[in-house]
C-alpha positions as a Markdown table, in Angstrom:
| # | Residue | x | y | z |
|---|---|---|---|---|
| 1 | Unk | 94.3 | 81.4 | 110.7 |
| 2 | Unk | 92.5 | 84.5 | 110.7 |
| 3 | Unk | 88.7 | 84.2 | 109.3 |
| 4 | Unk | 88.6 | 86.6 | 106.3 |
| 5 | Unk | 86.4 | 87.3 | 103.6 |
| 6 | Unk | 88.1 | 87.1 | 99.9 |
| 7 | Unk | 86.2 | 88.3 | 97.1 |
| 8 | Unk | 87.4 | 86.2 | 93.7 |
| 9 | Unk | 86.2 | 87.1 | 90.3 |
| 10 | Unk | 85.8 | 84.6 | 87.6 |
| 11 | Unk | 85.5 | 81.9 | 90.5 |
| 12 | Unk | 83.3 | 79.5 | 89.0 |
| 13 | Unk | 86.3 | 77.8 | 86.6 |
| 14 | Unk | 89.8 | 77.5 | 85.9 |
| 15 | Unk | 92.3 | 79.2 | 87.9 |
| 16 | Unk | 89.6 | 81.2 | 90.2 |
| 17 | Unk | 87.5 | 78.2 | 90.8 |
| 18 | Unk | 90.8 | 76.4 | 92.5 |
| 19 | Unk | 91.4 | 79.2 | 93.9 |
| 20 | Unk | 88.1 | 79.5 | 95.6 |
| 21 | Unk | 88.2 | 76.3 | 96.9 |
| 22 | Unk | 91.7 | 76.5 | 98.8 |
| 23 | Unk | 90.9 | 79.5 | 100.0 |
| 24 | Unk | 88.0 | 78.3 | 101.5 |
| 25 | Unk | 89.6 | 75.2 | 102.5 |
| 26 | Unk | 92.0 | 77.7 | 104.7 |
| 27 | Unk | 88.9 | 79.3 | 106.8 |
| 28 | Unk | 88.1 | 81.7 | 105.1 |
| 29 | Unk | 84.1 | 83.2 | 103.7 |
| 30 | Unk | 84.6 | 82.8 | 100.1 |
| 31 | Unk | 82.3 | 85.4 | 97.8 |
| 32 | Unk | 82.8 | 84.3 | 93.7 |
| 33 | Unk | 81.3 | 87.2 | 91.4 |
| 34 | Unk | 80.8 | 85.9 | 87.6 |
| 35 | Unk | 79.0 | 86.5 | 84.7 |
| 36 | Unk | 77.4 | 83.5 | 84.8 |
| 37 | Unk | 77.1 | 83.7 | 88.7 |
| 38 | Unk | 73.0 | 83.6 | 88.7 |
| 39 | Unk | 73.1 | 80.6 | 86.9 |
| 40 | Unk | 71.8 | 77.9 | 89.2 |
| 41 | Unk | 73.2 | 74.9 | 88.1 |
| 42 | Unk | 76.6 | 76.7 | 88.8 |
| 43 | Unk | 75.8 | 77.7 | 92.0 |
| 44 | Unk | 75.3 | 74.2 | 92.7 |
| 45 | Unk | 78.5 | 73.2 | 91.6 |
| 46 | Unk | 80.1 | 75.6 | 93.3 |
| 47 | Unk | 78.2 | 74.8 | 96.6 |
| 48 | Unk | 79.5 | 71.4 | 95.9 |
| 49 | Unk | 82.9 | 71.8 | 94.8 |
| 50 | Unk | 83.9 | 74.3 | 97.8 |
| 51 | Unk | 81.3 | 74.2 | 100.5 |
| 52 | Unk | 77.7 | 75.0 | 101.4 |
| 53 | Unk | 78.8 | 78.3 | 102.3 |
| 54 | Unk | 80.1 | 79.6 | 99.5 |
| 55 | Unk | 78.6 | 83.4 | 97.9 |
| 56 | Unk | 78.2 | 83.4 | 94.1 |
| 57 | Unk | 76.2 | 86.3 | 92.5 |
| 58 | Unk | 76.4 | 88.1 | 89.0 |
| 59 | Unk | 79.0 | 89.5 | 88.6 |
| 60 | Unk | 80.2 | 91.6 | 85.4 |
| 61 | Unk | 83.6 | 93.5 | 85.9 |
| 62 | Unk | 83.3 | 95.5 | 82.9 |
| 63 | Unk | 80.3 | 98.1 | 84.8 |
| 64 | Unk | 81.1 | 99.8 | 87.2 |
| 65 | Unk | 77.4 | 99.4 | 88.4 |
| 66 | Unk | 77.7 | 95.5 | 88.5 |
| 67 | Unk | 80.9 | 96.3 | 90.5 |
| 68 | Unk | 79.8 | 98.2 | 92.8 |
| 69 | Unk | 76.5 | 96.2 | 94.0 |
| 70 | Unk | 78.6 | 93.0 | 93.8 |
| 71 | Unk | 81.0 | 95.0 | 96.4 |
| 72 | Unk | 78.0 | 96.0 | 98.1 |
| 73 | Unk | 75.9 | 93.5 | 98.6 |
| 74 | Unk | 79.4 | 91.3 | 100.1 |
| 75 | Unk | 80.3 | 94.2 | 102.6 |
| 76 | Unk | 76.7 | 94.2 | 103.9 |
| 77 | Unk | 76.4 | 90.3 | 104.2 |
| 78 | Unk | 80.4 | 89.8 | 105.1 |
| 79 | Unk | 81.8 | 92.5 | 106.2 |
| 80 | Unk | 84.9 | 94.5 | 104.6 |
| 81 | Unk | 86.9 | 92.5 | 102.1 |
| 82 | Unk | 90.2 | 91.8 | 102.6 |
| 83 | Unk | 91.6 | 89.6 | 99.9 |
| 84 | Unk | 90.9 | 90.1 | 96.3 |
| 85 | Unk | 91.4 | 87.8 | 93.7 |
| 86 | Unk | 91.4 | 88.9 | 90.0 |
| 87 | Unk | 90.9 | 86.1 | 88.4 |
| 88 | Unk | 88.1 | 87.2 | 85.6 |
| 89 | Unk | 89.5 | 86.7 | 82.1 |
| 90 | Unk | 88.9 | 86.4 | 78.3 |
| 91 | Unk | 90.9 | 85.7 | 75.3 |
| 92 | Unk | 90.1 | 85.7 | 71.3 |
| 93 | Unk | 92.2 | 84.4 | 69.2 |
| 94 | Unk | 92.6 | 87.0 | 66.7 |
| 95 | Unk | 95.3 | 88.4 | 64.5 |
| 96 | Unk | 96.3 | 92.3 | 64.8 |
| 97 | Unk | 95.7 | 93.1 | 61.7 |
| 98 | Unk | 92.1 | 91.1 | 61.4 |
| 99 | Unk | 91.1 | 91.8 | 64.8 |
| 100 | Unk | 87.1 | 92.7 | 65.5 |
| 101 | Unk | 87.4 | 95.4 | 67.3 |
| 102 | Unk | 84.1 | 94.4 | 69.7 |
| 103 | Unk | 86.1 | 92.2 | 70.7 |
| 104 | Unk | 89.1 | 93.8 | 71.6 |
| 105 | Unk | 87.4 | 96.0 | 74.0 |
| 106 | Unk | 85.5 | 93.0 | 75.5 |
| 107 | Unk | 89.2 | 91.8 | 76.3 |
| 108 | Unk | 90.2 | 95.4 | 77.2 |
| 109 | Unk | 87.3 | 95.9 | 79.2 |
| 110 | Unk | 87.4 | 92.4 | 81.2 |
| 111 | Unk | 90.8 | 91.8 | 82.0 |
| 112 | Unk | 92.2 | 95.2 | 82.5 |
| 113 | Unk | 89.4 | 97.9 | 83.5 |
| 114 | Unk | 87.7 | 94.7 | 84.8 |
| 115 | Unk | 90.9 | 94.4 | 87.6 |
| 116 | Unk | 90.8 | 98.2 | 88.0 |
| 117 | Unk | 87.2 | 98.2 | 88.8 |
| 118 | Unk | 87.5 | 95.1 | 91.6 |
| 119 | Unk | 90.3 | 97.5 | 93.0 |
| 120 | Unk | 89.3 | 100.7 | 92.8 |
| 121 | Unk | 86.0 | 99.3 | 95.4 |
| 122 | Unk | 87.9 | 97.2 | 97.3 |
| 123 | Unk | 91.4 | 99.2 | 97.8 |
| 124 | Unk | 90.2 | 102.4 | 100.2 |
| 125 | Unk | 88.8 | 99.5 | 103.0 |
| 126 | Unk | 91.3 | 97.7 | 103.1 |
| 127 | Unk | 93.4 | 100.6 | 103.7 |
| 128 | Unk | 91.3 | 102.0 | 106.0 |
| 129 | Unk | 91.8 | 98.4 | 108.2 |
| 130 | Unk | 95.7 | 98.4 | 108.0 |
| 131 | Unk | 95.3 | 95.2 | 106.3 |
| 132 | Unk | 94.7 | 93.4 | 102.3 |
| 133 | Unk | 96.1 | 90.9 | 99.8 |
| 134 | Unk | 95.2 | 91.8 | 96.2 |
| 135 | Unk | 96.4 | 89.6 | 93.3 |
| 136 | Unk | 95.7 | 89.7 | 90.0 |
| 137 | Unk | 96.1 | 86.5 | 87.7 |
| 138 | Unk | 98.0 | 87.9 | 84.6 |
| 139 | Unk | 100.1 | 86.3 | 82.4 |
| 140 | Unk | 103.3 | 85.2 | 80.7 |
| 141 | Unk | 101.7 | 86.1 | 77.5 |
| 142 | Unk | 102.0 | 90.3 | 79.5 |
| 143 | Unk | 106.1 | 89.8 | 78.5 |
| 144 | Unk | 106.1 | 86.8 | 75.8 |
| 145 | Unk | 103.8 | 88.2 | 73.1 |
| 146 | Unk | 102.4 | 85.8 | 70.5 |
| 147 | Unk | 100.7 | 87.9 | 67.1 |
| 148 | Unk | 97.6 | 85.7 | 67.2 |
| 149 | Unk | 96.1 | 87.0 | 70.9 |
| 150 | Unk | 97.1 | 90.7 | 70.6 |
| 151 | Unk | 93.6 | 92.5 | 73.2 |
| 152 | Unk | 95.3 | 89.5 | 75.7 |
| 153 | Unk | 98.8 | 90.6 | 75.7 |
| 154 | Unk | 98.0 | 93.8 | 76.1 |
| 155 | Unk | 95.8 | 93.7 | 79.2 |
| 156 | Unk | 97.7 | 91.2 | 80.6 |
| 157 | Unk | 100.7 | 94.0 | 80.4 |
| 158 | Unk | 98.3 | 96.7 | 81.2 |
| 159 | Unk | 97.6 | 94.7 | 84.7 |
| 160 | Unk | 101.2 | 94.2 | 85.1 |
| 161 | Unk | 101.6 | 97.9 | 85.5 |
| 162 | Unk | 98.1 | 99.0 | 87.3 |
| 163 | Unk | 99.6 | 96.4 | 90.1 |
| 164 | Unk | 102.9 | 98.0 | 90.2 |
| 165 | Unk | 100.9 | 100.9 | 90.9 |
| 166 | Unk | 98.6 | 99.4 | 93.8 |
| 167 | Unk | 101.5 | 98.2 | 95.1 |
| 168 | Unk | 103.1 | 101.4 | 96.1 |
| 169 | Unk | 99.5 | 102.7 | 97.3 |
| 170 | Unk | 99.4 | 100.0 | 99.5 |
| 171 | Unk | 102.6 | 99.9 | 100.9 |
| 172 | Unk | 102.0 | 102.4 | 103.9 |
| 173 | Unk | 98.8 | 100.6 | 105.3 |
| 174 | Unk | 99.3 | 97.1 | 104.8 |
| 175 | Unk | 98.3 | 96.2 | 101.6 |
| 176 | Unk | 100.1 | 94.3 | 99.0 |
| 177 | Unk | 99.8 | 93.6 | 95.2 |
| 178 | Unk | 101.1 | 91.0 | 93.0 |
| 179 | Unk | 100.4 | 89.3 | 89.7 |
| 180 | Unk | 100.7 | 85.3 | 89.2 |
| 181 | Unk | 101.5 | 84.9 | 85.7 |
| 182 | Unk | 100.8 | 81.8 | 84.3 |
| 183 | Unk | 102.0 | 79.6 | 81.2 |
| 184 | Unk | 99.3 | 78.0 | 79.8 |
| 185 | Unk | 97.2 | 76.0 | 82.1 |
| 186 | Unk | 94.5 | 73.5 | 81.4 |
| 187 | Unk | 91.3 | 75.4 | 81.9 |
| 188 | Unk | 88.4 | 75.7 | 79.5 |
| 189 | Unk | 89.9 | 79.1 | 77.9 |
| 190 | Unk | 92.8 | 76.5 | 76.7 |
| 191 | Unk | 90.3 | 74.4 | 75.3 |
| 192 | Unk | 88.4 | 76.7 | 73.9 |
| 193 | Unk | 91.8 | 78.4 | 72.2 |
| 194 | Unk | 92.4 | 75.0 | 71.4 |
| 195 | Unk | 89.7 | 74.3 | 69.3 |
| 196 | Unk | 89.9 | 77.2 | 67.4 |
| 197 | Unk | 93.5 | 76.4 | 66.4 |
| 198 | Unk | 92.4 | 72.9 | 65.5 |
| 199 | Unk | 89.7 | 74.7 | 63.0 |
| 200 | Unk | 92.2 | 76.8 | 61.6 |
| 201 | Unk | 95.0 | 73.7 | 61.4 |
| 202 | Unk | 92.8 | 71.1 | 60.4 |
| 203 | Unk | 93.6 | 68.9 | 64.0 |
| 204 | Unk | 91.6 | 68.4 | 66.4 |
| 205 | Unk | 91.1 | 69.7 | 69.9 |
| 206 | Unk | 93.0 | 66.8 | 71.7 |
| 207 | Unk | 95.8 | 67.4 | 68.7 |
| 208 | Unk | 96.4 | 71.3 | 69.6 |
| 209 | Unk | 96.1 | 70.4 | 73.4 |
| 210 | Unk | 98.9 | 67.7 | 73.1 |
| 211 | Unk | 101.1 | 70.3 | 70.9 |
| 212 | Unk | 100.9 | 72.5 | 73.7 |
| 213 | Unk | 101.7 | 70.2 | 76.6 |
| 214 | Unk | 104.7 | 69.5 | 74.1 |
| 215 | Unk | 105.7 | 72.5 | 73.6 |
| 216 | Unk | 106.6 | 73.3 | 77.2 |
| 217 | Unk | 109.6 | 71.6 | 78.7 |
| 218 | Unk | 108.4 | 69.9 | 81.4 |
| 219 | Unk | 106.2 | 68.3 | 78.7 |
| 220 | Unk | 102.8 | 68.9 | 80.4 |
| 221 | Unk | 99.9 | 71.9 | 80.9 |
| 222 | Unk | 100.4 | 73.9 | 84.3 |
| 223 | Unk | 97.3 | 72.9 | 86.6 |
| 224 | Unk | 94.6 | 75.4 | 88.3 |
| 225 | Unk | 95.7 | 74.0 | 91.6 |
| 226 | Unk | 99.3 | 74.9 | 91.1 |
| 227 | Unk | 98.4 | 78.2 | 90.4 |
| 228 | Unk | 95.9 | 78.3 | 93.4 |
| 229 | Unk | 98.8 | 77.6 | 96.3 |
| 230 | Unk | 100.6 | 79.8 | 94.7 |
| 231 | Unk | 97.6 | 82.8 | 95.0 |
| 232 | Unk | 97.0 | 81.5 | 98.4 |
| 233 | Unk | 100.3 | 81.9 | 99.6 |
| 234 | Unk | 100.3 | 85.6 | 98.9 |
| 235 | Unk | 97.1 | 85.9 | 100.0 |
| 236 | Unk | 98.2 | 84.6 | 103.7 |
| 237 | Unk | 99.8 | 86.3 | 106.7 |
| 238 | Unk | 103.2 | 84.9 | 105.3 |
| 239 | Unk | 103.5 | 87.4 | 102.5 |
| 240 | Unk | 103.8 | 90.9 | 104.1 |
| 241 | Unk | 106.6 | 91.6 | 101.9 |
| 242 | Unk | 105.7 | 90.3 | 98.9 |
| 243 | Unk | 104.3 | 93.3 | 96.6 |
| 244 | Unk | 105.0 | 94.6 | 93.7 |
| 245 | Unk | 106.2 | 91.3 | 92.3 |
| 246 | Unk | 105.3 | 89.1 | 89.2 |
| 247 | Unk | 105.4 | 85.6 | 89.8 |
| 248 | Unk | 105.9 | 83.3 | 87.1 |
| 249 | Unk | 104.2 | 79.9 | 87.1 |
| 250 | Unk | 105.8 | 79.0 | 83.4 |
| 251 | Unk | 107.3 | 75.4 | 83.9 |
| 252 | Unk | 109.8 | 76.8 | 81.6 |
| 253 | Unk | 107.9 | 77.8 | 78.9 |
| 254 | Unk | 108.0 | 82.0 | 78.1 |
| 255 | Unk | 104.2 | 81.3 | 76.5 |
């Protein structure tokens, strides 16, 4: 396989820390940009959960000025990026009608501009090469809406159409875009939503986590890893024709 460098946001848990790690794992120069990517101890763990090798630097998707020496700083040391994983995300857990609106643009701002950012820097190079893979990790919750996490349904859906869109931009040179939209999956935003249910409900963390895992049909939570082979699949030479698409990794559940 071709040795190529893949820039994923949000890589040092859940979904883009699995993701990471395969990706890795396949040969290729692995670059993680997080918020909390100048924390040490994290580096570590990422050092030691996907190789020696691995980049990690600050990363925060909401500036453009973050963004752009994050981009920077992995061309110089890397060369041209050509795979992009958007796999940065936030959630609150907040009604419509009571919602904070800080926090609604934190969700806005992360999860949608966030993915528009990562493209807008990385898009025009990969072009310019006549070859990328750009996926973004959205959401069922972008098509099966739930009252209590409006900011998240809405930039999931908002990501669903800005990928349609880089889709078609891409097409002529080589590029594709897809989203992976997963069902719930058991990362530390689930158990952070899951704790906050169990204050509301009077349960417990474990309690609201078991409801969940209930409440799909296969009777379990979706893993990172699944959703990681999945990412790494369309990020691979296999998947020239696959653009414009929204796979669902629900194990039948629409949420």
């Amino acid at each position: 396989m071709t040795n190529r460098t893949a820039i994923i946001t949000g890589g040092l848990a859940g979904i883009g820390l699995a993701t990471a790690r395969l990706l890795h794992s396949a040969g290729h120069t692995v670059a993680i940009g997080a918020r909390r990517g100048d924390d040490t101890s994290l580096q570590d763990m990422a050092r030691d959960k996907i190789g020696a090798d691995v980049f990690v630097a600050p990363l925060d998707v909401r500036q453009r000025g973050s963004v752009s020496a994050f981009c920077t700083s992995v061309k110089n040391q890397f060369g041209t990026p050509q795979i992009l994983v958007n796999a940065a995300g936030v959630t609150r857990h907040q009604t419509v009608s009571d919602h904070d609106l800080d926090a609604w643009d934190d969700v806005i701002e992360t999860n949608l501009t966030g993915t528009f950012l990562m493209i807008h820097a990385c898009l025009p190079d990969m072009m310019a090469s006549g070859w990328g893979r750009i996926v973004n990790i959205a959401s069922t919750a972008a098509t099966s809406a739930v009252a209590d996490h409006p900011a998240y349904c809405a930039s999931k859906s908002g990501v669903l159409g800005l990928s349609r869109a880089v889709a078609l931009e891409g097409a002529p040179h080589g590029v594709t875009c897809t989203t992976v939209s997963p069902t719930w999956v058991e990362t530390e935003m689930l158990r952070e939503s899951a704790t906050t249910m169990a204050t509301q409900n009077g349960t417990t963390q474990a309690d609201e986590i078991a409801a969940l895992a209930r409440a799909n049909p296969q009777n379990r939570l979706v893993q990172p890893d699944e959703v990681a082979a999945i990412v790494a699949f369309l990020c691979s030479d296999a998947a020239p024709g696959l653009t414009m698409e929204d796979i669902q990794i629900n194990a039948g559940a629409h949420w």
